[in-house]
C-alpha positions in Angstrom: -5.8 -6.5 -22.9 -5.8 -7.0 -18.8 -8.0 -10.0 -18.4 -10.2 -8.3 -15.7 -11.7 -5.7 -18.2 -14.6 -7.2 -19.6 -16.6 -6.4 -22.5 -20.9 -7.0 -23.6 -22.0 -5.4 -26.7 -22.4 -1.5 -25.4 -18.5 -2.0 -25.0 -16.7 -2.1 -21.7 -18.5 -3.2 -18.8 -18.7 -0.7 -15.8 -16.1 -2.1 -13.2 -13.7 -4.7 -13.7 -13.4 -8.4 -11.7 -9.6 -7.0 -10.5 -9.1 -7.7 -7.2 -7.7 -4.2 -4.8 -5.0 -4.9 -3.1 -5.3 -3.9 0.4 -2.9 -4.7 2.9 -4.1 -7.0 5.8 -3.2 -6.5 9.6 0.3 -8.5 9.9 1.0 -8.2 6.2 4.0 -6.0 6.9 5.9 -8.5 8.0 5.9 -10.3 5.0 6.4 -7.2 2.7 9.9 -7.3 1.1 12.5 -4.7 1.1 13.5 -2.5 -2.0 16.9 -3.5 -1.3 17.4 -7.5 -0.9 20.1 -9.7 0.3 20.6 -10.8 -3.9 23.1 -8.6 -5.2 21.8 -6.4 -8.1 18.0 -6.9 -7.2 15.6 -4.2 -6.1 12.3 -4.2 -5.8 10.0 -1.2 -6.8 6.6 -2.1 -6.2 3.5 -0.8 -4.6 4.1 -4.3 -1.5 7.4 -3.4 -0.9 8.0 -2.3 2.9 8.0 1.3 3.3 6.7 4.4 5.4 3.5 4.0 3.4 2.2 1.0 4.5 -1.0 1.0 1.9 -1.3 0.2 -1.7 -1.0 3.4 -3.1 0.9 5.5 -5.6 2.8 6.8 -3.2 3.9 4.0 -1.3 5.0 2.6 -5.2 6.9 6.2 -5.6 8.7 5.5 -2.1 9.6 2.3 -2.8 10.6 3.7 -6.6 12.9 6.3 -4.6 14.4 3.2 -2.4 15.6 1.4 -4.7 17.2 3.8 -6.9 19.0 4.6 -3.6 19.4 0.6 -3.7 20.9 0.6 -7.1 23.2 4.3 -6.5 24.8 2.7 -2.9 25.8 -0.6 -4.3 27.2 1.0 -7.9 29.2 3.1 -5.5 27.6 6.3 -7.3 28.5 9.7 -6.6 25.0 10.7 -7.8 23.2 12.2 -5.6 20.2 9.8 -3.6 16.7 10.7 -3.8 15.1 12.8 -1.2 13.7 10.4 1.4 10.3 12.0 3.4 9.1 11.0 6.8 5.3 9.8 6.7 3.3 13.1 8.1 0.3 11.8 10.3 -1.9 15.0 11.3 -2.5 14.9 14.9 -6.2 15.1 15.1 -6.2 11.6 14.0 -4.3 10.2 17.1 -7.8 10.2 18.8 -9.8 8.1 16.6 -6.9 5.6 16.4 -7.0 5.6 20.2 -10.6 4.6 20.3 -9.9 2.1 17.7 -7.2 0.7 19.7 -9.6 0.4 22.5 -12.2 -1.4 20.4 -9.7 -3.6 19.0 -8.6 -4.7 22.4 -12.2 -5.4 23.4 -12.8 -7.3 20.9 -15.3 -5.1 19.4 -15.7 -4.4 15.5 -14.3 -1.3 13.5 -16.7 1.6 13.2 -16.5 1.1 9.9 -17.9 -2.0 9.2 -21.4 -1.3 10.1 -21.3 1.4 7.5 -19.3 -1.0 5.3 -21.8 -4.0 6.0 -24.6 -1.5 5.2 -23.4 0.1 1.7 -20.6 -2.9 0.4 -23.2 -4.4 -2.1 -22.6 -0.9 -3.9 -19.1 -1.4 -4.1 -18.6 -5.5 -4.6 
């Protein structure tokens, strides 16, 4: 059993002490590939550098899909690769990252965090 699931004596306790994994601002540069410099090792993991640059199943399928495409280059497969998708960002989001971006530079806090501040002992 995961050590993070905890039990009292009604059974499982709501929640689990299981950190998320959330990526940090600069993290990406220390996200590895799916395909390394080591000859026959992929990666395939939710961390692993890709168009999906947040801990999610899809970032995990993505990096699933690049290194089977990995593993079917350096065999020298004739199989076919798997379908590769550019990350789809709806433009009505382009404005609040451009306030965000102005914040930022400013120095100035996330919007978010006051809400966050506000309702995070509900969530830790």
């Amino acid at each position: 059993m995961d050590p993070a699931i905890t039990f009292d004596s009604d059974g499982i306790v709501e929640g689990n002490s299981e950190q998320i994994l959330i990526n940090t601002a600069g993290s990406w540069d220390n996200q590895p590939n799916a395909v390394t410099s080591i000859p026959n090792f992929f990666l395939a993991a939710v961390y692993v550098r890709c168009n999906v640059d947040l801990a999610t199943m899809e970032a995990a399928n993505e990096a699933g899909r690049l290194a089977t495409n990995g593993v079917l280059h350096m065999s020298d497969s004739e199989a076919e690769a798997c379908e590769m998708w550019a990350l789809k960002e709806f433009r009505f989001l382009n404005w609040p990252k451009f306030v965000d971006g102005i914040r930022y530079s400013f120095g100035m806090p996330h919007r978010m965090d006051r809400i966050i501040d506000k309702y995070k002992k509900h969530f830790i």
